[in-house]
N, C-alpha and C positions, 0 to 999 in steps of 0.2 A: 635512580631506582632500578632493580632488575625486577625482571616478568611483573613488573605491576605492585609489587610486594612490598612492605616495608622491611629498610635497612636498619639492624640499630650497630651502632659501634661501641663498642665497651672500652676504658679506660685502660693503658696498659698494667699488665698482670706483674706482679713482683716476681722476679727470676728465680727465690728461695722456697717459694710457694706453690707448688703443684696440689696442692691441697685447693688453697685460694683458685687455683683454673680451674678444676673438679666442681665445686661449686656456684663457679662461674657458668660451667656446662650446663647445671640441673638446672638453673634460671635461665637459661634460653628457651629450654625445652618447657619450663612452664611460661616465660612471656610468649611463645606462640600458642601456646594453649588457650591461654587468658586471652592473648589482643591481639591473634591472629597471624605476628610476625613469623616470615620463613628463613630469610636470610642475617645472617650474621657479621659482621667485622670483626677482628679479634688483633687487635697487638701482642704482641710478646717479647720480650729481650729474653734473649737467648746464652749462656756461657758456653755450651759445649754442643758437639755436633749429637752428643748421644739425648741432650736436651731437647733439642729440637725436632729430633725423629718421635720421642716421646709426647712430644706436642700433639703431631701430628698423628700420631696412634689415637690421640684421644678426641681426637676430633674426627678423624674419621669413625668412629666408634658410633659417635652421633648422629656422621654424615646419614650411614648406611642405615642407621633407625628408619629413615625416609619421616622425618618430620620437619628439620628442619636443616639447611645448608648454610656451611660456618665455610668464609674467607679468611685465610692467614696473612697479618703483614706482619712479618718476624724484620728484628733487629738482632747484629750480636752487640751484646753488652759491651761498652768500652766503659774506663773507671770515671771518664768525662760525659754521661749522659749528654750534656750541653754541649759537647761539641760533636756529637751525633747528631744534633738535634741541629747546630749551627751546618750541619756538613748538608743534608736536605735542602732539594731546591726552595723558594720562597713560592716559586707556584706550586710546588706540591702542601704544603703548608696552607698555602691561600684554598686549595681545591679543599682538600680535607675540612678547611677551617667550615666551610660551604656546606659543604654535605652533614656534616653534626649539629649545620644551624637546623637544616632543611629536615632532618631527623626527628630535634626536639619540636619545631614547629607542627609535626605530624602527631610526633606522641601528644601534644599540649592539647591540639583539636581531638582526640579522641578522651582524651580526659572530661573535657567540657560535653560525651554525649556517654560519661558513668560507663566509661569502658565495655558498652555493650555488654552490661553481663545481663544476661536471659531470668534472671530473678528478681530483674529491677520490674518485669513484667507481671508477680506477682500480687498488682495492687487489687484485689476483690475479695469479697468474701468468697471460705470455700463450702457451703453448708447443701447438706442432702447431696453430698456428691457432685455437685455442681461449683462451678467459680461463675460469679455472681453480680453484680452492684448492689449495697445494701439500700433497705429501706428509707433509710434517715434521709433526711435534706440534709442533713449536715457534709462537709467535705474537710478530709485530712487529709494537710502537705504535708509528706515526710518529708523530712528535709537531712541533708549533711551536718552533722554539728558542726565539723569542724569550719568549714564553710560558710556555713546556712542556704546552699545550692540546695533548689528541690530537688528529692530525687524521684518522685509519684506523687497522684493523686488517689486516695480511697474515698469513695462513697460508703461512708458508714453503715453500720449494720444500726434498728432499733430494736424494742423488745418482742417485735414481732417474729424479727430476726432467730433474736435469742430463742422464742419459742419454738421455731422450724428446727431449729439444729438440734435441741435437745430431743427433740420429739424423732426427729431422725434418726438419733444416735440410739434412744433406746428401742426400736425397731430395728435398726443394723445388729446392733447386741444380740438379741434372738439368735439371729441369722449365725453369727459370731462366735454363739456360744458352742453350739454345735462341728463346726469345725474340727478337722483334727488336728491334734496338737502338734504331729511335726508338718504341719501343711502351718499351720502359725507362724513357729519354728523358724520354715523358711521364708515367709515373707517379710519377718523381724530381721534377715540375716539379708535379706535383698537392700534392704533401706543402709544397711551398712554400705552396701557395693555400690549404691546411688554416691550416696558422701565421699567414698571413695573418690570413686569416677568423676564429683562434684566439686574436690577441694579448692581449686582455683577460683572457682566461681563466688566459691561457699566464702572465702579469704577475702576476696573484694567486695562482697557485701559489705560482711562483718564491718571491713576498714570502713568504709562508704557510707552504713546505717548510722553503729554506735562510734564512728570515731576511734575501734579498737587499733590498735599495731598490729603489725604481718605477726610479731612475738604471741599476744592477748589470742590470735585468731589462729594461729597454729595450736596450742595449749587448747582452746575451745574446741575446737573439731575432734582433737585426740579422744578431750572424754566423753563427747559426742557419743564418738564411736563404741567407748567403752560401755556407757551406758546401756545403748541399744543391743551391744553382745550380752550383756547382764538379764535383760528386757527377754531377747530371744532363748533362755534358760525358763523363764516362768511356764509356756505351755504345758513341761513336761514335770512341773515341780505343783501343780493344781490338783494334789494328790490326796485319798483320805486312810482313815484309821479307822481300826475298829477297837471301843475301848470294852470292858466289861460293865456289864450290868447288876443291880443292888435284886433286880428280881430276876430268879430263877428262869433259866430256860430263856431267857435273854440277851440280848446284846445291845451295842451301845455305836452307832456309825457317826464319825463326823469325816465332812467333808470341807475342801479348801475353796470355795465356788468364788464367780466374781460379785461384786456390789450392783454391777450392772452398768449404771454412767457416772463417770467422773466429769466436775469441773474443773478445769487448772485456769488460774489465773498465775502472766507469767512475769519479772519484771524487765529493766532494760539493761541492766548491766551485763549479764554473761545469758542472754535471752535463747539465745538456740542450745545449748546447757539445758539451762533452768527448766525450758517451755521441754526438750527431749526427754529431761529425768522424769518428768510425770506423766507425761503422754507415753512413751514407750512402754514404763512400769504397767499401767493401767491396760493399755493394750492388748500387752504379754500375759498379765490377770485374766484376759478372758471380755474386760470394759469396751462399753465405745464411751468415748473422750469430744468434750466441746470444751476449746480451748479459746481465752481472751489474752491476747498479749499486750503488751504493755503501749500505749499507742505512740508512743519515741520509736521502736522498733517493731513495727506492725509485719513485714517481711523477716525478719530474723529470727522472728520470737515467735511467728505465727505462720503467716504462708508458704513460708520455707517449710516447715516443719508436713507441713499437707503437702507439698508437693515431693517430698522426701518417700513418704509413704502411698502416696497414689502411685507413685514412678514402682514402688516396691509392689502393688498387686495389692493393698488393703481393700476390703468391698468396700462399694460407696455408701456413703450417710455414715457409716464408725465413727469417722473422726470429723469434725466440723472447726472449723475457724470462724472466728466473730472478730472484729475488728469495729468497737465501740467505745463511744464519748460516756461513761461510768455517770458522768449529769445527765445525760440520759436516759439510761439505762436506768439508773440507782440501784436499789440493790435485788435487781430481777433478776441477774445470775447466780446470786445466791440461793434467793426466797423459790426459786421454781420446785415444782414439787418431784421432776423427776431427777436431778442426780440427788445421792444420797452420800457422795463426798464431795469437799470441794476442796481442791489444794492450792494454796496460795504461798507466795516465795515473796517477799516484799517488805514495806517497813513496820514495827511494832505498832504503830498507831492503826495503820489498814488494819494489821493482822488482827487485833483486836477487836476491831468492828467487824470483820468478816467471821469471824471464831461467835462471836455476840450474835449475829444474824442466824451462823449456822444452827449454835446450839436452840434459840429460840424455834425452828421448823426442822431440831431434832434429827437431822444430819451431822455426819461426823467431820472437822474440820482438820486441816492438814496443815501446819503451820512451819515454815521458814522462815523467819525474822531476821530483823539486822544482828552484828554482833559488835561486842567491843572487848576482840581477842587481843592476848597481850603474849610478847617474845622476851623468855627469859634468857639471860644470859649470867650462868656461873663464873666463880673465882677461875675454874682451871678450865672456860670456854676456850675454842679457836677464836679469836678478836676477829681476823679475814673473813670466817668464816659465814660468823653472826653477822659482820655487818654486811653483809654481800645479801644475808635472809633476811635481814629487816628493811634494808631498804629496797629491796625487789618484791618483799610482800606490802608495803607502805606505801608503793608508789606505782607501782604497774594500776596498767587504766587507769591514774587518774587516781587511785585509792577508791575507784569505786569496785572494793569487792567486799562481802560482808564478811571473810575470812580476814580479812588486811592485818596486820601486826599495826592497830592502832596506839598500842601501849607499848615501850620497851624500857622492860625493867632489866637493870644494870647490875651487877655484883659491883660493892665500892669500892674495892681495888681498883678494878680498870674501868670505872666510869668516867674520870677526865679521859683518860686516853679514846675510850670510843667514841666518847661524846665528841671529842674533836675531829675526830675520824670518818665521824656519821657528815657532820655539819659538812667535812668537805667533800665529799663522795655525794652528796645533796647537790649540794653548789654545782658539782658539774654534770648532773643527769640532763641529758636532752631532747627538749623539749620540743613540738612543733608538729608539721602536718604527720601525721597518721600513715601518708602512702612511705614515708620519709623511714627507712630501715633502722636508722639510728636512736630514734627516740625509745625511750621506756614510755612514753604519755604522752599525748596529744594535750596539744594546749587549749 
């Protein structure tokens, strides 16, 4: 080990591939980001001496960032790798062999305590501006899917819960409404620069909560972001008109105002998504927002999303997080009498009991349901093309998205040929742990 730090050594680099070392680069500099490592190992076979100065430009490039320090053991390429390999003493070999045990054994224990990431510490309610233990005797283990490794404990929220937060939220509204719209503006625009500054952290949840891929949780974070850029446009779009009026000497004013408080209820599949579309929007309106997520991802879909926007400067009580058992609950989130919308993203059965509840206490419902999209493909389609889109919208996360290419309808010309096409591109998609770069899905 040097100064105390961990080593890690990377597999040697293809000698064609300076792209593949580039990439190599940016994942060093985010695994010390993530787990803390400073030092590096780096192999290389090298063909030319102009190769190897190039190396090393780009490493020092990195050096000097002051983040983290990369070691070079270069080789030059002979057309007999194996007898490069045979020409190496057996103790150096033996030492090596050592130190990449003593490596994984370091990375494996830090695996088993959730890679320290700081949002695993989100397990409470966040309600009235506070983080909390909720009321309930009940207790939820989140756990790893993939695994079934806990990864927290929450003490539930009940409907007393629910009634502090709502009652919070429309008192912060008040407050909220008044504000000025580019002081909004920027704290919409701050909560971007958190996620920013956050992505690593934000990435191994993701993988860790729902089971997502590094692929599923790059793609999430991006429209994250977009969202909340969308979101920080409303302050200044809460604008009114004047129209004319039927009686003389008249006029006629509407204005854009907010509803006041939102409900979001959010689900588990793409949850820091789903729970950000409606919290942000609602926000950016001018709303305070009490949000319940889905309790599979109670941090991803929920406390993430509070700590996003507390880090950004939102007042406290706006937003509120419940993290509650719905048999509990029943349908107290709904029925309360102070929001007056309630947005739900989830399956057509909920939707329709939550829409049913709404309409009966005469609030307006906000509905996302499942779908059962289908991908056409014509006579003069790209064949490569399509199936490259059907089977990456069919099969990423699991096919848990409700966009997914469940249907693929075929032109009859080339439906043997796809269809053969499909089955084998199937057959060898890779499956397995989550942290594992290679899969499209977690098994």
């Amino acid at each position: 080990m040097l100064d105390g730090d961990h080593v890690v050594a990377t597999n040697p680099v293809h000698p064609d591939s300076l792209t593949h070392l580039h990439s190599t680069l940016a994942l060093l500099v985010q695994h010390h980001r993530r787990f803390g490592y400073r030092h590096f190992v780096i192999d290389h076979f090298w063909q030319t001496p102009a190769e190897l100065a190039d190396l090393r430009r780009h490493l020092g490039a990195v050096d000097s960032a002051g983040e983290v320090r990369c070691f070079l053991l270069t080789l030059p390429l002979d057309e007999n790798l194996t007898g490069i390999r045979r020409r190496q003493s057996a103790r150096a070999l033996d030492e090596r062999e050592f130190e990449l045990q003593s490596v994984a054994e370091e990375r494996n224990a830090l695996s088993k305590e959730v890679r320290m990431n700081p949002f695993v510490k989100l397990n409470r309610q966040y309600i009235a501006g506070e983080w909390r233990d909720g009321a309930s005797a009940k207790v939820l283990t989140d756990r790893n899917p993939y695994n079934g490794k806990p990864i927290c404990d929450f003490k539930l929220a009940d409907k007393a819960d629910v009634d502090v937060a709502y009652r919070s939220a429309a008192a912060a509204q008040k407050i909220w409404a008044q504000v000025n719209p580019f002081e909004k503006r920027a704290i919409l625009e701050k909560a971007i620069t958190f996620v920013e500054k956050n992505e690593a952290e934000i990435t191994d949840i993701i993988i860790e909560e729902l089971g997502g891929t590094g692929l599923k949780a790059f793609f999430e974070i991006g429209i994250v972001k977009n969202i909340i850029k969308e979101a920080a446009t409303y302050p200044l779009r809460m604008n009114g008109e004047i129209l004319p009026s039927t009686v003389d000497g008249k006029e006629n004013r509407l204005y854009r105002v907010p509803v006041g408080v939102v409900g979001v209820i959010s689900p588990f599949n793409a949850p820091f998504f789903l729970s950000m579309r409606s919290v942000a929007t609602a926000l950016g309106a001018g709303n305070g927002v009490v949000l319940k997520p889905h309790d599979d991802t109670p941090i991803t879909g929920g406390t993430l999303v509070a700590r996003v926007f507390e880090e950004a400067g939102l007042p406290k009580g706006l937003l509120n997080v419940v993290v509650a058992d719905v048999r509990e609950i029943g349908d107290a989130f709904v029925e309360h009498p102070i929001p007056r919308v309630i947005s739900f993203t989830g399956s057509e059965g909920v939707g329709r009991h939550i829409g049913g509840v709404a309409g009966r206490c005469l609030k307006k419902a906000v509905l996302e349901l499942g779908g059962n999209s289908a991908l056409i493909v014509l006579a003069d389609a790209d064949v490569e093309r399509a199936l490259n889109a059907a089977v990456f919208s069919r099969f990423t996360h699991q096919g848990q998205i409700c966009m997914s290419a469940n249907r693929v309808l075929v032109h009859r010309s080339l439906y043997a040929n796809f269809l053969e096409k499909y089955v084998k591109r199937v057959s060898g998609l890779k499956v397995g742990d989550p942290r594992d770069p290679r899969p499209i899905s977690a098994r």
